[in-house]
N, CA, C and O atoms as a GROMACS GRO file, in nm:
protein
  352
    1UNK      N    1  19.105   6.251  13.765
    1UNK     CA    2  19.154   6.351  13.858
    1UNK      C    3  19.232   6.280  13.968
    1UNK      O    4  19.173   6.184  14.020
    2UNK      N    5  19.340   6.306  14.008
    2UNK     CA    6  19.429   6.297  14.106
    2UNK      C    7  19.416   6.358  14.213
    2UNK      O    8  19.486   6.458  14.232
    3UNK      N    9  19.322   6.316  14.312
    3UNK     CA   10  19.311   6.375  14.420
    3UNK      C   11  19.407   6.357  14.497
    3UNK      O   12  19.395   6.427  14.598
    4UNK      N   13  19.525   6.275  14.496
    4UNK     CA   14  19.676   6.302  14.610
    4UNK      C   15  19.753   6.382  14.563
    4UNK      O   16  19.856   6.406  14.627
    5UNK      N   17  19.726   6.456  14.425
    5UNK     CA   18  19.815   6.577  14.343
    5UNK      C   19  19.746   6.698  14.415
    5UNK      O   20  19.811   6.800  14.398
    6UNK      N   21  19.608   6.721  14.507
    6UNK     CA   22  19.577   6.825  14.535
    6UNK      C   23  19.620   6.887  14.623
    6UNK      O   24  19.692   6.833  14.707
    7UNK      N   25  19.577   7.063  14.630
    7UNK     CA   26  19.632   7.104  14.755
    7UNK      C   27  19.550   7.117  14.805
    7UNK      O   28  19.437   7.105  14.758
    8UNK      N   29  19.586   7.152  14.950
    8UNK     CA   30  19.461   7.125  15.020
    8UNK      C   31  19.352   7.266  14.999
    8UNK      O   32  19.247   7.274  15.062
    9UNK      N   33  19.378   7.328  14.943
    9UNK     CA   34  19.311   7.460  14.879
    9UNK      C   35  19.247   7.367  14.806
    9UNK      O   36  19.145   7.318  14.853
   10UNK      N   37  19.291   7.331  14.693
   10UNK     CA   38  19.215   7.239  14.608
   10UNK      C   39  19.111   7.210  14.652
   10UNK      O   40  19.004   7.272  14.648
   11UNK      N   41  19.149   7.061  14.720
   11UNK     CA   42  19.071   6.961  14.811
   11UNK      C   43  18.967   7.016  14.899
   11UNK      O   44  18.881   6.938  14.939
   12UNK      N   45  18.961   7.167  14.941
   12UNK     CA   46  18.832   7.190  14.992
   12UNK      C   47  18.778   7.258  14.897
   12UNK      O   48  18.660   7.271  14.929
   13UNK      N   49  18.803   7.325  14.770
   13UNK     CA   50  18.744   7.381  14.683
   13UNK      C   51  18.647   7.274  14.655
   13UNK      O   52  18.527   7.299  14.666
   14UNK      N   53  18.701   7.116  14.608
   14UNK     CA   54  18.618   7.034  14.577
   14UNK      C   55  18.538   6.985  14.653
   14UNK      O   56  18.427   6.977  14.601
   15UNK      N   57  18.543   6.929  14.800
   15UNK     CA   58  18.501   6.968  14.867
   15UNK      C   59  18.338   7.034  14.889
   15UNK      O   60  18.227   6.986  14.912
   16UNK      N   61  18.392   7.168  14.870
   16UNK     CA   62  18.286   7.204  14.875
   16UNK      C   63  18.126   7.211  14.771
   16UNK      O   64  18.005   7.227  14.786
   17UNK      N   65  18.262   7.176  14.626
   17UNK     CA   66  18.166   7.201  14.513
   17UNK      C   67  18.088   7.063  14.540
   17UNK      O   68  17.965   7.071  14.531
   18UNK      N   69  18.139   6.946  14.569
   18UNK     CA   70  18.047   6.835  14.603
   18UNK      C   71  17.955   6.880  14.702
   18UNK      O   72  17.835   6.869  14.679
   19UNK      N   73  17.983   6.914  14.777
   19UNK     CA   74  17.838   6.944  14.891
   19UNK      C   75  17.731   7.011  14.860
   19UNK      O   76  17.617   7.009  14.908
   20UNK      N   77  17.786   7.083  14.762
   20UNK     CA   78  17.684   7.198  14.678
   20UNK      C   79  17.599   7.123  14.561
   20UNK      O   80  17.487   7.159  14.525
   21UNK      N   81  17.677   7.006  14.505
   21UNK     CA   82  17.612   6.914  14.394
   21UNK      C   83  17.534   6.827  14.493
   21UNK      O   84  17.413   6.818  14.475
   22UNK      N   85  17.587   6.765  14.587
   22UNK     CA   86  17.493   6.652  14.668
   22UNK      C   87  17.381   6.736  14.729
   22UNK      O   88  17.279   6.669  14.719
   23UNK      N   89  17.348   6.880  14.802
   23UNK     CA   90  17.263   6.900  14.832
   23UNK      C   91  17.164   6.943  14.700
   23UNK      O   92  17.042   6.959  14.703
   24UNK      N   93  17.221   6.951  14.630
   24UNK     CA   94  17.091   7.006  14.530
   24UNK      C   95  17.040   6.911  14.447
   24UNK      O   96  16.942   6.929  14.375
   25UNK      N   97  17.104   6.809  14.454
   25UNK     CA   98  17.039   6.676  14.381
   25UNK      C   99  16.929   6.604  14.506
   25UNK      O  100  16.844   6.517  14.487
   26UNK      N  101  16.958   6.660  14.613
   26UNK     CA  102  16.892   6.609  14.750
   26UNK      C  103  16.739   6.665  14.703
   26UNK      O  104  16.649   6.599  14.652
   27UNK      N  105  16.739   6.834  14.744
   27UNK     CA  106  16.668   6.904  14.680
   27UNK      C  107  16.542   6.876  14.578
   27UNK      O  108  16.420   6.888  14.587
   28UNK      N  109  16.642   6.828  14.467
   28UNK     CA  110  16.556   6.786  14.358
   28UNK      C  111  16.495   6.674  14.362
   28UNK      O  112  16.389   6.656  14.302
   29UNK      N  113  16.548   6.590  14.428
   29UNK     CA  114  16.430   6.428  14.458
   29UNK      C  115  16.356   6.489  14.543
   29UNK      O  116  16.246   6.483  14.488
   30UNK      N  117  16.337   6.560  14.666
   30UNK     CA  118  16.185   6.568  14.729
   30UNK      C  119  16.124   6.666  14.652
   30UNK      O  120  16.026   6.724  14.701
   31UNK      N  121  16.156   6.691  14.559
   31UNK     CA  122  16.044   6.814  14.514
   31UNK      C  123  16.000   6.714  14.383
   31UNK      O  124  15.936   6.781  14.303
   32UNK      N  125  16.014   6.579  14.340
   32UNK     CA  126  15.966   6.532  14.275
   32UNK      C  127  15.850   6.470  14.251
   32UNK      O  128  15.783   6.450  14.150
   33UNK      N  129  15.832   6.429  14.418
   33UNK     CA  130  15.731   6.321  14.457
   33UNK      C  131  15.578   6.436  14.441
   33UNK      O  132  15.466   6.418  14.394
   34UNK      N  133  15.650   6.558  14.508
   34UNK     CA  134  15.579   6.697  14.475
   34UNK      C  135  15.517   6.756  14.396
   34UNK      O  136  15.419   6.830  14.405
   35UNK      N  137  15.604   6.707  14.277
   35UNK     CA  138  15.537   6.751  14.092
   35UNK      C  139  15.424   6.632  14.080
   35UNK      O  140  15.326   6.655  14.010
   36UNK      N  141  15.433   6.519  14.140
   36UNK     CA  142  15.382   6.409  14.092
   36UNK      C  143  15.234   6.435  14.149
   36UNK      O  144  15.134   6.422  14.078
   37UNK      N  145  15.231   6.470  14.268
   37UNK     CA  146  15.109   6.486  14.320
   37UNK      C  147  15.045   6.599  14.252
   37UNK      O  148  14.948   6.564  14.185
   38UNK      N  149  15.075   6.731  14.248
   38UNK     CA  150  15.045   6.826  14.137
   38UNK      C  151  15.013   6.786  13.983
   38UNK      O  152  14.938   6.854  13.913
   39UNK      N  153  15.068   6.686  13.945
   39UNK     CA  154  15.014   6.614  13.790
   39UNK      C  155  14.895   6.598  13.836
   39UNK      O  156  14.801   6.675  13.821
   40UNK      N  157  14.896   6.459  13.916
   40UNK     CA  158  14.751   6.410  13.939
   40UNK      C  159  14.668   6.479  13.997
   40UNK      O  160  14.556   6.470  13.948
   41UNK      N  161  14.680   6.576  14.120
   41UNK     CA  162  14.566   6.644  14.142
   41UNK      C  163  14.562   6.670  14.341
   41UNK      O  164  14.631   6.622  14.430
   42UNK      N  165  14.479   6.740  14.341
   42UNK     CA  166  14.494   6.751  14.538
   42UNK      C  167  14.454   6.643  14.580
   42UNK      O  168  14.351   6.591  14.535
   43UNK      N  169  14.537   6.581  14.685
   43UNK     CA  170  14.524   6.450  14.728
   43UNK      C  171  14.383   6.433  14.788
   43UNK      O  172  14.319   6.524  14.840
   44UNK      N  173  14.332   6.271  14.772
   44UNK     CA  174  14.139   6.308  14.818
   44UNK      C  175  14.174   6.241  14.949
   44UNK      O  176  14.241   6.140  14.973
   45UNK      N  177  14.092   6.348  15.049
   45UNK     CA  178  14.098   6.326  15.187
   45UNK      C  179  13.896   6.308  15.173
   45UNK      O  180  13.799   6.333  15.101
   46UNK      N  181  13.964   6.213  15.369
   46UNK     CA  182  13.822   6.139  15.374
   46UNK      C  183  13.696   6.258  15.456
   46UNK      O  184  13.723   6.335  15.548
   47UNK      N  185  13.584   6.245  15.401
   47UNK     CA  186  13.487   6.331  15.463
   47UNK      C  187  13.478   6.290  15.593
   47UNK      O  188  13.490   6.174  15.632
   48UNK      N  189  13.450   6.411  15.675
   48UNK     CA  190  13.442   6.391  15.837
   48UNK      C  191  13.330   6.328  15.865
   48UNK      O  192  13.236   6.352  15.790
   49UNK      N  193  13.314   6.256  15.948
   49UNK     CA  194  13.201   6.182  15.970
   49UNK      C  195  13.053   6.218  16.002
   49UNK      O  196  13.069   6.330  16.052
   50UNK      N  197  12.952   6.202  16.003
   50UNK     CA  198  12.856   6.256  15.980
   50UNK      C  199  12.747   6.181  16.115
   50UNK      O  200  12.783   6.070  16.155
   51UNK      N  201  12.619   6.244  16.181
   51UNK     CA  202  12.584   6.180  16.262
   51UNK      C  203  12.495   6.136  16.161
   51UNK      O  204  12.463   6.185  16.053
   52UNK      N  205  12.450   5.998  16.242
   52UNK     CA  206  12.314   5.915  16.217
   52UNK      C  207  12.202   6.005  16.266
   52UNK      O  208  12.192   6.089  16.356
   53UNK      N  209  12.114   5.948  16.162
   53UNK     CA  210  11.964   6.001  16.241
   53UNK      C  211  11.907   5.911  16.361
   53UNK      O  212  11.919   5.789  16.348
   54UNK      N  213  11.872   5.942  16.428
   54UNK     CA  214  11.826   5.869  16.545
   54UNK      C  215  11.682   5.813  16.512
   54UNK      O  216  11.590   5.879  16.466
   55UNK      N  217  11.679   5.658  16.549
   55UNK     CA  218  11.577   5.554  16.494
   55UNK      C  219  11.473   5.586  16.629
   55UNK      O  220  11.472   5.624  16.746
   56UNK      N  221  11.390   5.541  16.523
   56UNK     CA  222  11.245   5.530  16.636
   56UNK      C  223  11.231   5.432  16.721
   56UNK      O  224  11.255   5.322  16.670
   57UNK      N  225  11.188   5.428  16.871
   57UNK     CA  226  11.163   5.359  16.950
   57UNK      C  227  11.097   5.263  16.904
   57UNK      O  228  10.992   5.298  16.850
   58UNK      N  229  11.133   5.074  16.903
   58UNK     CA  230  11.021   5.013  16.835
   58UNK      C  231  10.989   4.921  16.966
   58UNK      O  232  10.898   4.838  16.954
   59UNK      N  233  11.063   4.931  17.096
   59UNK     CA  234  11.019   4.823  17.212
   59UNK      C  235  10.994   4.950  17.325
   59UNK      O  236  11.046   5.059  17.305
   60UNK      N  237  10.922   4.927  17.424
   60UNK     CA  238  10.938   5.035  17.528
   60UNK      C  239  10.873   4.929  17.653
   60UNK      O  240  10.778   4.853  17.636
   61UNK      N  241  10.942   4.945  17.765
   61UNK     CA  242  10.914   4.924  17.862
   61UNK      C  243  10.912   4.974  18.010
   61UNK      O  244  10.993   4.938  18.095
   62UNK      N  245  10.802   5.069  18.031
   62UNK     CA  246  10.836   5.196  18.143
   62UNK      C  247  10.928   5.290  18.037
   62UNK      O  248  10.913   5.324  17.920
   63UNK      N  249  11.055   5.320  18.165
   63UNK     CA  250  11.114   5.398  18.109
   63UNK      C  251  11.240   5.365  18.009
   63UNK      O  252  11.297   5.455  17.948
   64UNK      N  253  11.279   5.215  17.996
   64UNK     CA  254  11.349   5.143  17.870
   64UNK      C  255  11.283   5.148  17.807
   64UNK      O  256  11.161   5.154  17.827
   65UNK      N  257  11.376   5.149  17.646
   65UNK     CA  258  11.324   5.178  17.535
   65UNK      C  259  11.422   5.112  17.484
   65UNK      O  260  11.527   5.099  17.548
   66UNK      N  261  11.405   5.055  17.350
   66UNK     CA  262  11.511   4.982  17.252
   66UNK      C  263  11.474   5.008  17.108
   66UNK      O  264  11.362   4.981  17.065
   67UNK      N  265  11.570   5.063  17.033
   67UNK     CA  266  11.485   5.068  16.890
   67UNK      C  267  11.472   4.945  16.764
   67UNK      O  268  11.414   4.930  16.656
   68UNK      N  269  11.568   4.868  16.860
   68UNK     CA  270  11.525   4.720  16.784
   68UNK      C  271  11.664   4.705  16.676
   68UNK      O  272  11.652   4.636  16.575
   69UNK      N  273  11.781   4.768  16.704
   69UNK     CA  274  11.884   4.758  16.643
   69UNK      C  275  12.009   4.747  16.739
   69UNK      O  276  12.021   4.829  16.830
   70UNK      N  277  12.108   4.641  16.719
   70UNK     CA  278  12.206   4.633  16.805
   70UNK      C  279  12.109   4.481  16.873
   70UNK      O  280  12.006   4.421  16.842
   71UNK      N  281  12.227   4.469  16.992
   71UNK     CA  282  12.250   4.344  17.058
   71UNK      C  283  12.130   4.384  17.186
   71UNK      O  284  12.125   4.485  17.256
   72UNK      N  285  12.060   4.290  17.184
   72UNK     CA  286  11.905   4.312  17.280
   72UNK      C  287  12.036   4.367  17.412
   72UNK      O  288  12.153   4.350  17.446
   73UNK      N  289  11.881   4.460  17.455
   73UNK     CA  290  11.920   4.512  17.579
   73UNK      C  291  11.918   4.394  17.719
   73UNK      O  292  11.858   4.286  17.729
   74UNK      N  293  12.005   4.464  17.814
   74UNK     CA  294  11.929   4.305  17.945
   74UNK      C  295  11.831   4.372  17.989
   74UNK      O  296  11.799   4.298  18.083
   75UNK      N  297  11.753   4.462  17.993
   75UNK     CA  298  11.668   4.497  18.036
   75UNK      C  299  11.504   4.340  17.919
   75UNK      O  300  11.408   4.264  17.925
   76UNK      N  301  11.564   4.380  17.875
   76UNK     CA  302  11.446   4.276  17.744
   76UNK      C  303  11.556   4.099  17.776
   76UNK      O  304  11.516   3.985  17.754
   77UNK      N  305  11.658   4.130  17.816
   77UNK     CA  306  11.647   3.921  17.787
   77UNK      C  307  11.616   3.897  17.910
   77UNK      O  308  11.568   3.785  17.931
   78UNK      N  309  11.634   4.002  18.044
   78UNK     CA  310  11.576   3.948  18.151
   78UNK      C  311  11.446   3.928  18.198
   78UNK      O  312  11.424   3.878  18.308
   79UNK      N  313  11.340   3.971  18.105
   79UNK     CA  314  11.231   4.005  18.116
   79UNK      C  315  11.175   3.853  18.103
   79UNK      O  316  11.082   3.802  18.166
   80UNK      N  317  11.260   3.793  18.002
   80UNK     CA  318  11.211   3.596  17.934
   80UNK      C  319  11.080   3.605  17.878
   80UNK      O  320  11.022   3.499  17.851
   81UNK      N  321  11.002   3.758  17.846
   81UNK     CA  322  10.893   3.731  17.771
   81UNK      C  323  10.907   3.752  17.608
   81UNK      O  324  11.015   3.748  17.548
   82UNK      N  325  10.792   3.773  17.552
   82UNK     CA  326  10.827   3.812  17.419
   82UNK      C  327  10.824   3.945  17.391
   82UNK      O  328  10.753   4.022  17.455
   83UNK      N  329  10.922   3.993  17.268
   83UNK     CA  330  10.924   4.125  17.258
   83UNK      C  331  10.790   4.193  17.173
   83UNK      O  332  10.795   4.308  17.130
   84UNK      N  333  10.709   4.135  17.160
   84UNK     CA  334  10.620   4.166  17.094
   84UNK      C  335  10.544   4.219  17.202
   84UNK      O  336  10.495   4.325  17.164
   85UNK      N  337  10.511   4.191  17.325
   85UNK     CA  338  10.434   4.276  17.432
   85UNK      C  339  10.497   4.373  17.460
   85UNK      O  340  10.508   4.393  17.581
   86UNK      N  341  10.562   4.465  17.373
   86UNK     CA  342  10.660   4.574  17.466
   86UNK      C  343  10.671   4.678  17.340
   86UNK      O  344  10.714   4.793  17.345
   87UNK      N  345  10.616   4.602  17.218
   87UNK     CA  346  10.617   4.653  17.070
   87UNK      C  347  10.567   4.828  17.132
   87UNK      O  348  10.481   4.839  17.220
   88UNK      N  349  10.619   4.919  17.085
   88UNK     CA  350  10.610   5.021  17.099
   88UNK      C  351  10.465   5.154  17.006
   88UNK      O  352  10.466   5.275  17.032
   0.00000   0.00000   0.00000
């Protein structure tokens, strides 16, 4: 095709028919990725998080308490005794 033989009637006829081919080939690639997920299945999303059960007191001192999980309290390293006198 000789596009310097066109008129400019032509030239936007074509024109336009390209814009009409480039958007619908546009079209058709995002709706692909689309089919693909539909083959395989609904995408797996993560379960919302859930609370812990709350552990039993295993140190108590007055009104501190520690259940003996996690990084010692300062209430217990300042104490410098053993945690076994505080065993709950």
């Amino acid at each position: 095709m000789q596009i310097e033989s066109l008129s400019i009637e032509g030239l936007a006829a074509l024109r336009d028919k390209v814009t009409q081919t480039l958007a619908d080939k546009v079209a058709a690639r995002q709706k692909e990725p689309l089919a693909e997920v539909e083959k395989v299945g609904a995408p797996v999303t993560s379960k919302p998080p859930t609370a812990r059960p709350k552990r039993p007191v295993k140190y108590r001192d007055g009104e501190n308490t520690w259940s003996g999980v996690g990084t010692m309290p300062a209430w217990a390293k300042l104490k410098g005794d053993t945690l076994e006198q505080y065993r709950a």
